[in-house]
N, C-alpha and C positions, 0 to 999 in steps of 0.2 A: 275557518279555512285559511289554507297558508297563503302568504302574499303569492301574486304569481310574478313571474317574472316578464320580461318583455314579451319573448318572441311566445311564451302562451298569451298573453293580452292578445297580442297578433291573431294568434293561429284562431281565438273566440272568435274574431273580429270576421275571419276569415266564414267561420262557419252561419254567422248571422248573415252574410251576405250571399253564402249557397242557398239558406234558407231563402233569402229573398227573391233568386232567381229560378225559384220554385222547384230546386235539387235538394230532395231527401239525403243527408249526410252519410243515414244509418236505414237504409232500408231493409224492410223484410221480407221483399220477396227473392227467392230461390235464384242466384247465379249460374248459369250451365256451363261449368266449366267443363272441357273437355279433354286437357291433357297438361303436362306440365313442362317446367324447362328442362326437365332430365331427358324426357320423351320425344320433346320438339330437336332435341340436339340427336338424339342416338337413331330416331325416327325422321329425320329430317329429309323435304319433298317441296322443292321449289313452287310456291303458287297455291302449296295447302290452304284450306283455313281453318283457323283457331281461335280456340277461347279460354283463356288463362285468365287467374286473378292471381295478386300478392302486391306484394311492398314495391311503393316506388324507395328505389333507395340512392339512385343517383341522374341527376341530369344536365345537358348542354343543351341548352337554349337559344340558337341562331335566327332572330325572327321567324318566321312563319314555318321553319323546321326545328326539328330539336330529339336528340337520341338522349336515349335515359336506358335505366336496370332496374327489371323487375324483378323482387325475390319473390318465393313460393319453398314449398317444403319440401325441393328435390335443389335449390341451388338458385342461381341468376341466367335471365337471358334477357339480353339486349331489347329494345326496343323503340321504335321510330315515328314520331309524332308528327305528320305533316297539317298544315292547316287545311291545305284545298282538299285532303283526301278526308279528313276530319267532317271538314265545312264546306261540303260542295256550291253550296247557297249562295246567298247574300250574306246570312247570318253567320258572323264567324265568333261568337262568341262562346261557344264552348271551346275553344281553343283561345283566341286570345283573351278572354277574363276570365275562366274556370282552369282550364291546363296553365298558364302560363304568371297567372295571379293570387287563385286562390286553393293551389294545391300546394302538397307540402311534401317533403321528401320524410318518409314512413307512413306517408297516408299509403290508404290500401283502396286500389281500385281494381275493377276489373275490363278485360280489354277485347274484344273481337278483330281479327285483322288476318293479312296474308303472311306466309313466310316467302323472305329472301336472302338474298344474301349480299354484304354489302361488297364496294368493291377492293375491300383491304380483307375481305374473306369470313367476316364476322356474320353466322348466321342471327338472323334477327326478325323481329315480328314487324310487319306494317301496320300500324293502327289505324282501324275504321274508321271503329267509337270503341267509346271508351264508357265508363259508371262508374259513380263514385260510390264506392262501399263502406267506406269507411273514416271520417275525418279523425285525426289524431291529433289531439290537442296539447300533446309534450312533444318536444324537438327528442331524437335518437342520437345516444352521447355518440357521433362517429370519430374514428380517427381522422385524421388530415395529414397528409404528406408533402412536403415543401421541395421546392429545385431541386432542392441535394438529396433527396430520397429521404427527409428523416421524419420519422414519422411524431403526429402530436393528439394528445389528446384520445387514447386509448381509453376502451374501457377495461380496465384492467385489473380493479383495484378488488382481492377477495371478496371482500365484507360487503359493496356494493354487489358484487354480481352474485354473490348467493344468495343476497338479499331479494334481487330484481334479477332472478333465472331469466325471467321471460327477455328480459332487455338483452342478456347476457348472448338467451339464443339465439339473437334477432343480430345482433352485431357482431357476434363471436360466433363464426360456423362451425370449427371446429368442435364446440361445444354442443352439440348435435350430436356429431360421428361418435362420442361416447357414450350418449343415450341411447343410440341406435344399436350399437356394439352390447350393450348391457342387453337389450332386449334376445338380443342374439345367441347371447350367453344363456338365456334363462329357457331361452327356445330348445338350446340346444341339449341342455338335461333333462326337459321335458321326454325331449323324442327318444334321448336313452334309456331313461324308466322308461315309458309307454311300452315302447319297442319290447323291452322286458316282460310285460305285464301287469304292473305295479300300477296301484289305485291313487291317483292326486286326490285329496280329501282337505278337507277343511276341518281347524278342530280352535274351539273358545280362546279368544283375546283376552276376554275377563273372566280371571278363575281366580274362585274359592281358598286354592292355596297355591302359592307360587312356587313352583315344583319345578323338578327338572334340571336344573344348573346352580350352580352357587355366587350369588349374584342380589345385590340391595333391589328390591322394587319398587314402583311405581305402587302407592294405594291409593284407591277412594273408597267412596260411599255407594252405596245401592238403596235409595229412600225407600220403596216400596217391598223390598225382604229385611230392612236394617240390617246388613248386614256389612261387614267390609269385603271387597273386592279387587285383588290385583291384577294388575295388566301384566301379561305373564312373561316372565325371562327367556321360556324356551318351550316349545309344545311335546318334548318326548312322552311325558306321563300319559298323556293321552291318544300319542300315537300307536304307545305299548299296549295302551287299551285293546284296541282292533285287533293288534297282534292277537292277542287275548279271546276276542271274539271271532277270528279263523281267519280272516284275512291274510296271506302270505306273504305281499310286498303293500307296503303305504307310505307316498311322499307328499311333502307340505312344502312350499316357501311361507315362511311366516315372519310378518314383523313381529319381533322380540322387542320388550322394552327394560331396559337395567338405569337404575338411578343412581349414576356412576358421573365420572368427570369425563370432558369431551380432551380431544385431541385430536392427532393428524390421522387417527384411526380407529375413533371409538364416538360413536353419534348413541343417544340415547335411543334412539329409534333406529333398529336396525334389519336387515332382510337375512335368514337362514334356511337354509334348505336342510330337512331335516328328512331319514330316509331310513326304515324299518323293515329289514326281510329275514322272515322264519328258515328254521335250519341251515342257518350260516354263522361265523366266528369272524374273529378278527382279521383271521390270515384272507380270508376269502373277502373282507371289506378291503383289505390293503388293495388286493388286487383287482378290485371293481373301481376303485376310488382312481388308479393310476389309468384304467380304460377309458372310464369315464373324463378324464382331465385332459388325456392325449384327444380327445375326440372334438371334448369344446375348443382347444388351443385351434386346431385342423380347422375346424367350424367357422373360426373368428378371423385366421389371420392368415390360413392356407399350409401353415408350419409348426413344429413341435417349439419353434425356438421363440423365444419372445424380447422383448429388449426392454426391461425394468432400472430404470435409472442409469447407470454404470454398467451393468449387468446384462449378460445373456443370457436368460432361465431360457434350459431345457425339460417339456414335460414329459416327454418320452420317456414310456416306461423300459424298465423297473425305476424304482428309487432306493436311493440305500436304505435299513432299518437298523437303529445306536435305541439300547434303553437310557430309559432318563438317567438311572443314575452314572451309567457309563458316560453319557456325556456328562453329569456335572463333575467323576474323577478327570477324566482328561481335560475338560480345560478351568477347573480349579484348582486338581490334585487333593480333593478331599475326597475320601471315600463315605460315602452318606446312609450306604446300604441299613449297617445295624445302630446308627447313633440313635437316639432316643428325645423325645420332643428337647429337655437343656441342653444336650449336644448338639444339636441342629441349630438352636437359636447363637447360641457359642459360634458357633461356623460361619453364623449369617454375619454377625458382626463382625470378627475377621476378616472375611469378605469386602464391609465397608456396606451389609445392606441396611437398610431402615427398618426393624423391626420392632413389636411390640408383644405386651402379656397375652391378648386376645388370640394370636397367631398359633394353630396349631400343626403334627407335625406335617402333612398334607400342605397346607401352607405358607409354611416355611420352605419344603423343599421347592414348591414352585417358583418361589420368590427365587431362589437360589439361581433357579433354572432360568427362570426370565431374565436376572439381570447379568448373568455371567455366560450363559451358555447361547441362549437361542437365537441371537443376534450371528454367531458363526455359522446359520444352515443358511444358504443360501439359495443350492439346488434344494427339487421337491426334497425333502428327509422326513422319515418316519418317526419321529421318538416313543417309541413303546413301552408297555410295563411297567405303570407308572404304581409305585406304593399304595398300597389297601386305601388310605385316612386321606389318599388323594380325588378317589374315586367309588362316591359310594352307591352308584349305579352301577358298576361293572363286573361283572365277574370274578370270581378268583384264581387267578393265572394255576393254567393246568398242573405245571412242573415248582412253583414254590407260592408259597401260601401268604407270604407277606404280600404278595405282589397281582395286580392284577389284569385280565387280556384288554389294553387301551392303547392306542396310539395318538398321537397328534401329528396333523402333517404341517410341516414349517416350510415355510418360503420364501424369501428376501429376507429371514432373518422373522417373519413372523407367524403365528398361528392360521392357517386358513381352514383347517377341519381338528373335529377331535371325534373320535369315534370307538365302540365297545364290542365286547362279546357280552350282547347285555347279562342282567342278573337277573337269575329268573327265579330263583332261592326264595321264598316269603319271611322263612326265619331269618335267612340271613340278611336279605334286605330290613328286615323290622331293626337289626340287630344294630347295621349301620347308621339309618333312622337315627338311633337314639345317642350314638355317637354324635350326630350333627348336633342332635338337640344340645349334647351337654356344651361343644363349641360355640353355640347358639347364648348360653347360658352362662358362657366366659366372656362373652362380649362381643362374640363374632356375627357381625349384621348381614353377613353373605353365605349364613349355614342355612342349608339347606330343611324347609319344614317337614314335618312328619304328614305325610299323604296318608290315611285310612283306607280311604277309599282304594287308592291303587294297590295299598299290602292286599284288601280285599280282592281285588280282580288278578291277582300274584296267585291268589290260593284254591281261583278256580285254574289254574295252571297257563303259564305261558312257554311256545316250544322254547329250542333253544336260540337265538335270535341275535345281529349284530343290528348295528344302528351307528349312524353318523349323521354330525352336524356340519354344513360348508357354509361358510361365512361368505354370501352372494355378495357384498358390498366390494370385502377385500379382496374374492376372486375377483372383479370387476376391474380395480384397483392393478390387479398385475398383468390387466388385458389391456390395458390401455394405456398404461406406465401413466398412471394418475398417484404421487403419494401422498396424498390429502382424501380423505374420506368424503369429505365435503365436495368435491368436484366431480366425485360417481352418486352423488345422493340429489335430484333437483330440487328439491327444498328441505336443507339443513339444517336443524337445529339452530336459532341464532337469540342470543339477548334482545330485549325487546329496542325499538329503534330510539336511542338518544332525541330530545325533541330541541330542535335550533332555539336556544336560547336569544333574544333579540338584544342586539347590543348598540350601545351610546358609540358618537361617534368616539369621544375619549376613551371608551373601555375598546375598543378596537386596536386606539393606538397604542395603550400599553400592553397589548396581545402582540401585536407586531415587533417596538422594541422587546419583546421579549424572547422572540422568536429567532432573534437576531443574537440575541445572548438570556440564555436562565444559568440560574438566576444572576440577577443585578441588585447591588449596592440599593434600598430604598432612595436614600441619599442624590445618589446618579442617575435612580432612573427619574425623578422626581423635575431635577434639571432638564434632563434628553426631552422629556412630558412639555416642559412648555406653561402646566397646566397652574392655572392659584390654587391655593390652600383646598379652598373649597372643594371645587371640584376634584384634587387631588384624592383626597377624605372621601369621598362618597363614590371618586371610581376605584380605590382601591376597594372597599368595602362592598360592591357589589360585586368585584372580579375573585375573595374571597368567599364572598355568600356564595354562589352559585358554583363553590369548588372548580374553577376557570383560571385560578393560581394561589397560590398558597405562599405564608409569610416565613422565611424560615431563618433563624436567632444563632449565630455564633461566635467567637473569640471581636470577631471584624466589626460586628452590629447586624443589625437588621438587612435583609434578604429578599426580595421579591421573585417566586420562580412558577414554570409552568410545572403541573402536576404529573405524577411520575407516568 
């Protein structure tokens, strides 16, 4: 166990001595709470009574009186701790040694009392009594603000707070309003399908083969069939399934998993709403997808208009629709339509993109598209039509044959749906299939497998069918003007936690002058150190063992510096 620090010695300290005055810290019977601070402020009734629990999170303690803040999961309201109202008795020690000794700001109690209101106009609870629910045995990192209003001691730091959401939500309230907002958001396409008539279904996490998108997977094991099993990229195969067995509209949110690299918008674990209805194309998803968006924007925020960074997205429909390769001539000026996989890759370099031999042409021109073009859509835009070898689920555009009925809707400059007039072809799908495979067999780790099974459920016939996928994370993301993935997601992907190395007080002090300047002269910092031979020798060598800084040799000499 980690050392603790003071104020938890304290806070033990604290709770061996509740025990002793024969108060359960953590009891288990049933609290009757009755209402909250959202409800006591908008419902407010001089004289009521009530019964609230939540966080003590601040208090003033004036002898035998003392106002503090309760939170609860609707906000803060005030509250008023008298002794004589507490402690009618003789006995005032639930107040002066349990309230005023061994309670602690994030403890969580619960309160019975009257409401009034004070005389500077603050509605506020009178407390009866009070119970302790909860003792908390770690201090809550709070800010503190000084004379001058500046504030210290935020908890604010990323990697902490995605680490410790819970602390995050508990201190950071704003940090709430997005998770509520996200719920809101997933409500609000619910009630559009439903209303519709369309089936929410559920369909397999772990499949046979990882189908559906082009995209590296997650594999394991299945000991009891030996067999291998992935956690899947995308659930379409088997929403087309249904399609297949007569269902006419089926929607899914589903976490997708890809074992890809993370950034400001890509979590390995992710949420997609994915959405299947018979006798429809692409033109008629354009224009369900722009109803469907104006409706949640409406839903979320009262307005089509939104305020994403810099930015005013409007989702009010219509949206404009550029084919892919029109937007890569206008703002590359290459025309891409008939070049041939070496011309393409020709283009890309040109360009300035990073490509390789595995890359086919499907993949290239996206590359193209990602790094040069789709950063300039900013309002919703449609980019349609996207080349055969790009899409080998989709149909084959009605009017030319290289090309096929797909869109992607772009936003801030990023992908938020992509969607088809599926293929419902069995040869032709077999056909594509086996194109993936041979990219598959160049080296490409994101070509798509060959599914059996689905050509088979293809050849008992599927109508003709659109389907789109909406990336719930990064719709989220421009609901909130969040542009980190990780601050719409409550538990993010994260490296496992570094474990505090324990340090000498001399390897402390050459972390310090180091910190002051890296690297240093071995020479100089050796003098600044103070330290003999010895010890010198053996703190430098453990602040290298445990890679805490590193030795680094040039024209000068030797080097001591912190790690990059």
């Amino acid at each position: 166990m980690a050392e603790l620090s003071e104020q938890e010695q304290v806070r033990r300290e604290k709770l061996i001595a509740l025990h002793k005055l024969g108060i359960n810290p953590y009891p288990a019977t049933l609290y009757p709470v009755d209402t909250n601070s959202k409800s006591i402020k908008e419902d407010f009734s001089e004289g009521k009574t009530v019964t609230i629990a939540g966080r003590l999170m601040s208090r003033r303690i004036q002898g035998k009186a003392s106002f503090a803040e309760l939170q609860d999961s609707e906000g803060r309201i005030q509250v008023y701790f008298n002794r004589d109202q507490i402690c009618p008795d003789q006995d005032k020690t639930l107040y002066n040694e349990v309230y005023k000794k061994l309670l602690d700001i994030g403890d969580i109690i619960g309160i019975e009392g009257n409401l009034f209101t004070t005389q500077v106009g603050e509605k506020t609870v009178m407390v009866k009594s009070f119970t302790v629910l909860n003792k908390t045995l770690r201090p809550l990192p709070l800010p503190k603000t000084d004379a001058e209003g500046n504030v210290y001691d935020e908890f604010n730091d990323p990697e902490q707070r995605y680490r410790q959401r819970y602390v995050d939500l508990i201190v950071n309230p704003k940090v709430k309003d997005t998770f509520v907002k996200r719920t809101k958001i997933t409500n609000s396409i619910r009630d559009f399908f439903n209303e519709k008539g369309y089936l929410e279904v559920e369909t397999p996490v772990l499949q046979p083969i990882p189908g559906g998108a082009a995209a590296r997977p997650f594999v394991t094991h299945h000991n009891a069939l030996n067999i291998p099993l992935y956690l899947r990229i995308a659930n379409e195969l088997y929403l087309k399934r249904l399609i297949v067995g007569g269902f006419d509209g089926v929607y899914e949110f589903s976490k997708d998993f890809r074992n890809e690299g993370m950034d400001r918008t890509h979590n390995p674990e992710f949420t997609v709403m994915e959405l299947y209805v018979a006798y429809k194309d692409y033109f008629w998803m354009m224009e369900t997808t722009e109803a469907l968006l104006e409706k949640v924007t409406l839903d979320t925020h009262g307005t089509t208009k939104v305020t994403v960074g810099d930015h005013k997205i409007d989702f009010k429909a219509p949206y404009p629709r550029i084919s892919i390769l029109d937007a890569i001539q206008t703002y590359t000026g290459f025309d891409v339509a008939d070049m041939d996989e070496n011309q393409l890759r020709e283009t890309a370099k040109k360009l300035g993109i990073e490509v390789d031999d595995t890359m086919g042409e499907g993949k290239l021109i996206d590359e193209i598209f990602g790094e040069k073009c789709e950063h300039n859509f900013v309002q919703p835009t449609f980019i349609t039509d996207y080349p055969k070898s790009m899409s080998p689920l989709t149909k084959e555009h009605r009017d030319n044959p290289k090309l096929t009925e797909r869109f992607e809707l772009i936003v801030n400059g990023k992908e938020l749906a992509n969607a088809y007039s599926e293929l419902n072809d069995p040869i032709d799908q077999r056909e594509r299939f086996e194109a993936q495979l041979a990219l598959s067999e160049k080296g490409d780790d994101e070509a798509m497998f060959i599914d059996q099974d689905f050509l088979r459920a293809l050849e008992y016939g599927m109508p003709p069918t659109s389907g789109i996928g909406i990336g719930i994370d990064r719709l989220v993301m421009l609901m909130t003007n969040n542009s980190s993935i990780q601050e719409v997601l409550l538990f993010p992907q994260m490296k496992p936690e570094q474990k505090a190395i324990p340090l000498t007080e001399e390897e402390k002090l050459i972390l310090e002058l180091l910190k002051k300047e890296s690297p240093t002269l071995l020479y100089n910092l050796k003098k600044q150190s103070g330290l003999s031979n010895k010890k010198w020798d053996k703190t430098i060598k453990a602040l290298t063992k445990n890679k805490l800084a590193k030795v680094i040799k040039d024209d000068q000499g030797l080097w001591l510096g912190l790690p990059n």
